[in-house]
ZAMARGU-4260 file (C-alpha; in steps of 0.2 Angstrom, whole numbers, plus 5000, padded with zeros to 4 digits):
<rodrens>
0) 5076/5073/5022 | 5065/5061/5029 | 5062/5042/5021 | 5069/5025/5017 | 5081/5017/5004
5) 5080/5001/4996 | 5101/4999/4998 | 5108/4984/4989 | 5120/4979/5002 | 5137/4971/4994
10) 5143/4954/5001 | 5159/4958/5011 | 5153/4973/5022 | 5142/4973/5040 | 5126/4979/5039
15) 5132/4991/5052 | 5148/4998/5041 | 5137/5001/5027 | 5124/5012/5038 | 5138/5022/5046
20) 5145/5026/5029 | 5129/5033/5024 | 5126/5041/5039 | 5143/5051/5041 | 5144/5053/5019
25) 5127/5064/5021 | 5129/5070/5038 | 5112/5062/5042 | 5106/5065/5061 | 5098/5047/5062
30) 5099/5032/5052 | 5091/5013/5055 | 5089/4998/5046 | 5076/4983/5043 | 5082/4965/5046
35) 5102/4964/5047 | 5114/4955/5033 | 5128/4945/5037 | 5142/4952/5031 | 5145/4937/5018
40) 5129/4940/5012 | 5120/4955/4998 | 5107/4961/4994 | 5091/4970/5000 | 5096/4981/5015
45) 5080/4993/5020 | 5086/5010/5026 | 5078/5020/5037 | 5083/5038/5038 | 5081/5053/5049
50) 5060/5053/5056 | 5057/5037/5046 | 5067/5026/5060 | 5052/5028/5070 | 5043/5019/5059
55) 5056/5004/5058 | 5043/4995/5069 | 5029/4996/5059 | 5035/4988/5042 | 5028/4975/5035
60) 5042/4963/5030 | 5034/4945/5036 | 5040/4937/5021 | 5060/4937/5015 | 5065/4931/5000
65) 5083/4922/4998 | 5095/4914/4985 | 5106/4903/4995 | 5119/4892/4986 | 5128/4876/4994
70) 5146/4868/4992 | 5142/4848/4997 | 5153/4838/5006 | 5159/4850/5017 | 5155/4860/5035
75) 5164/4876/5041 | 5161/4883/5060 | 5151/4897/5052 | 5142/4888/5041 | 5146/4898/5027
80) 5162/4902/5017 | 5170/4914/5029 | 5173/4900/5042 | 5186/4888/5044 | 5183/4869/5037
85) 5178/4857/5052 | 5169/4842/5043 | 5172/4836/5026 | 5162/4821/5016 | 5161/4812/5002
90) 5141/4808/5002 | 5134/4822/4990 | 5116/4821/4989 | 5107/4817/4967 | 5094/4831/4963
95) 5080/4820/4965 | 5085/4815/4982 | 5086/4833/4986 | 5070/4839/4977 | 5061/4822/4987
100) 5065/4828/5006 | 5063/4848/5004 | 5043/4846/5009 | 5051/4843/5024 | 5056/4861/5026
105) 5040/4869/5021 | 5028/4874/5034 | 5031/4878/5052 | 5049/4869/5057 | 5063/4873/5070
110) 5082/4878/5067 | 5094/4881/5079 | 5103/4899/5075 | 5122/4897/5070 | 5135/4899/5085
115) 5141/4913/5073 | 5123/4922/5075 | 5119/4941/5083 | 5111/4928/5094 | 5111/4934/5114
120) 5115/4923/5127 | 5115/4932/5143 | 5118/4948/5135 | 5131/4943/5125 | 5131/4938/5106
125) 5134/4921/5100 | 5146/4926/5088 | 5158/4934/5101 | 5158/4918/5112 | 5160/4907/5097
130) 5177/4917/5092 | 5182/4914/5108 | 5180/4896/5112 | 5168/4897/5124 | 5156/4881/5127
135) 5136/4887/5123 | 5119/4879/5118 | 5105/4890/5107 | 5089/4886/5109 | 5079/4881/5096
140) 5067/4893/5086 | 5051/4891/5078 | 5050/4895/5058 | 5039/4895/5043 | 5046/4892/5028
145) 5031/4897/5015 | 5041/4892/5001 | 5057/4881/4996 | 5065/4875/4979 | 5079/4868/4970
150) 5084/4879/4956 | 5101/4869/4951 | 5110/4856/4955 | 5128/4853/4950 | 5134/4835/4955
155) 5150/4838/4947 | 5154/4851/4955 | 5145/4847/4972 | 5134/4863/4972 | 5118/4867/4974
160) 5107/4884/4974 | 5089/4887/4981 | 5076/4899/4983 | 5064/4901/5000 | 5051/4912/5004
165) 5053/4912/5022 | 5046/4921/5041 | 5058/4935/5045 | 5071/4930/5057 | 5074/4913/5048
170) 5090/4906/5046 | 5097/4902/5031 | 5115/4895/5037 | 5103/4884/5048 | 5090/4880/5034
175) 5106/4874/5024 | 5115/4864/5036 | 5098/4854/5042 | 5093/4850/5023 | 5111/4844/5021
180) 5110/4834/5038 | 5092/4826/5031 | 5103/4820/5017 | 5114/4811/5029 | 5128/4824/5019
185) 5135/4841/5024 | 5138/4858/5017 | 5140/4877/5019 | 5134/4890/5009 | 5144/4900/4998
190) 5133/4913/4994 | 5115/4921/5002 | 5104/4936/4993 | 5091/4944/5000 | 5077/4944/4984
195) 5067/4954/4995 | 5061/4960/5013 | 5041/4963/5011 | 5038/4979/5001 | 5059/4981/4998
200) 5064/4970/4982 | 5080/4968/4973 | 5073/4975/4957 | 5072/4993/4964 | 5086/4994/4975
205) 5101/5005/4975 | 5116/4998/4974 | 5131/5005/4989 | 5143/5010/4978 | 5131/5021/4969
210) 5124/5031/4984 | 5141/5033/4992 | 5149/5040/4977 | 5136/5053/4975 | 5141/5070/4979
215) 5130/5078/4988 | 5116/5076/5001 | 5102/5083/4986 | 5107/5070/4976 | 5101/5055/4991
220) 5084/5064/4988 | 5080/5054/4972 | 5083/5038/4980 | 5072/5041/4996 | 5056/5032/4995
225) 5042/5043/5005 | 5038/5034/5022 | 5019/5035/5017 | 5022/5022/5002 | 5032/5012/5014
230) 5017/5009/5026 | 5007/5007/5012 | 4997/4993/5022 | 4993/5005/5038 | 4974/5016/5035
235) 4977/5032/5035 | 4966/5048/5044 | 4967/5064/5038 | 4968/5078/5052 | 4967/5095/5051
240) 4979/5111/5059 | 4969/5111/5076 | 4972/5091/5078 | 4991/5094/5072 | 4995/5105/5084
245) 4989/5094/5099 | 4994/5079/5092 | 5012/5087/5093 | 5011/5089/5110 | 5007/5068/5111
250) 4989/5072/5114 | 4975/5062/5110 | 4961/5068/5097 | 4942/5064/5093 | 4940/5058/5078
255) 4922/5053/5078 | 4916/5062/5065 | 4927/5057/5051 | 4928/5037/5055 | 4915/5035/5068
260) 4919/5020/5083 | 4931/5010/5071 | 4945/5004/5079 | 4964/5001/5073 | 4979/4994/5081
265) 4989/5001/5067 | 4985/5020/5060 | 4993/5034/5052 | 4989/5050/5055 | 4991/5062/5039
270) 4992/5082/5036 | 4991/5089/5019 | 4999/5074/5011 | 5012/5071/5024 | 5013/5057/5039
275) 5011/5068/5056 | 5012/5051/5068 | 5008/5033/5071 | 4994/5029/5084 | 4979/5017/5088
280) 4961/5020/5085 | 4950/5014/5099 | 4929/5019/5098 | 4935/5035/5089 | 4951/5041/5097
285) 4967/5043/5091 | 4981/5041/5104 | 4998/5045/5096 | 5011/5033/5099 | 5026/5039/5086
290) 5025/5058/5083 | 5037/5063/5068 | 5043/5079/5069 | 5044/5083/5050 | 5029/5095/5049
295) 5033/5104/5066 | 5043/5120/5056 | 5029/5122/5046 | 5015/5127/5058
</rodrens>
């Protein structure tokens, strides 16, 4: 059982407790995910399971899609609702006043992570120093924000949600917390979900609940998309029993017959409808650099 699953992840679990679930549920031998979620937050969690970890790095998930809603007037340590309160305001920002300064956030910006990030200072996460007290800085990061808008504002209630397309990595505690500061205000967000992470969207996932209440590993098999359609924006070769065989060994082959001197940075190699490995083209070799081991029994 090789592939990934669109997981929706529930708000309230670690990306890592939802994968280790999974993972001792179906007695699976690996298991990896795309792009963690905080534990406050839901929604699209990529799976990667068994050969299709391999392949983690070769996703294309540039662009994340996020709901993100704000409480105004107030600022907690981790800048959303499972931290403590350490700044409070009455200045909450009019939706025009909100809607005029969000060009600002669109296009290349800098954020600086949360101190309650997976950031690593030294080897050590932010979040762990933070809980203990300990004095740090983060350095800055460099962002683009393709997309931002208001999709409600409540000034009664002091709320606020948005939608951004953003560059992976982007933080949306950060992204909050600078758009409030912008506003002379302040605020923390109360709830953040993941619309989608490049091919992944919220539309075709699977919810936890569902797959950890099946009740039995052939019943995973009609949630696992097949790694080909994943890597649906890699070229694909064709390679025949003679080029299997060394390419399981990690050697290189000529392929200058079927695609001539073209070269690929990015290139799957494929045996009767079935991804054999991930490799570069250069003037019509293919070097292996991921060999999965799905095909192997079979030859």
């Amino acid at each position: 059982m090789n592939g990934w699953i669109n997981l929706y992840k529930p708000s309230g679990y670690s990306s890592t407790f939802c994968l280790n679930l999974i993972k001792k549920k179906f007695k699976l031998e690996k298991i990896g995910h795309l792009g963690t979620l905080d534990p406050m937050a839901e929604g699209v969690l990529p799976i990667a399971i068994n050969e299709a970890t391999k392949t983690i790095n070769y996703i294309n998930h540039s662009r994340k899609k996020y709901l993100f809603e704000v409480q105004w007037g107030i600022e907690t340590d981790t800048l959303d609702s499972e931290g403590k309160v350490i700044k409070t305001t009455s200045n909450v920002p009019e939706k025009k006043e909100v809607i005029n300064i969000l060009h600002l956030f669109k296009g290349a910006i800098e954020q600086e992570p949360p101190k309650y990030s997976a950031k690593k200072i030294n080897g050590r996460r932010a979040y762990d120093l933070a809980r203990k007290g300990e004095a740090f800085s983060l350095k800055k990061v460099k962002k683009n924000i393709f997309n931002i808008r208001l999709i409600n504002h409540d000034q009664t209630n002091k709320k606020s949600s948005f939608v951004v397309i953003c560059e992976a990595g982007t933080y949306v505690r950060s992204l909050a917390r600078d758009i409030a500061k912008e506003l002379n205000s302040i605020c923390y967000c109360t709830k953040i979900l993941r619309l989608s992470d490049g091919f992944f969207k919220k539309r075709a996932s699977f919810s936890f609940e569902k797959l950890i209440n099946l009740k039995q590993l052939s019943d995973l098999d009609k949630y696992i998309l097949d790694i080909q359609s994943v890597l649906y924006h890699i070229p694909t070769i064709k390679i025949n029993d003679k080029k299997l065989k060394l390419i399981k060994n990690g050697m290189k082959v000529s392929m200058l017959d079927e695609v001539g001197t073209k070269e690929y940075q990015e290139i799957l190699a494929e045996y009767n409808h079935t991804i054999a490995a991930l490799g570069t083209m250069r003037k019509g070799i293919f070097y292996p650099k991921k060999v999965l081991n799905i095909l192997w029994k079979k030859i």
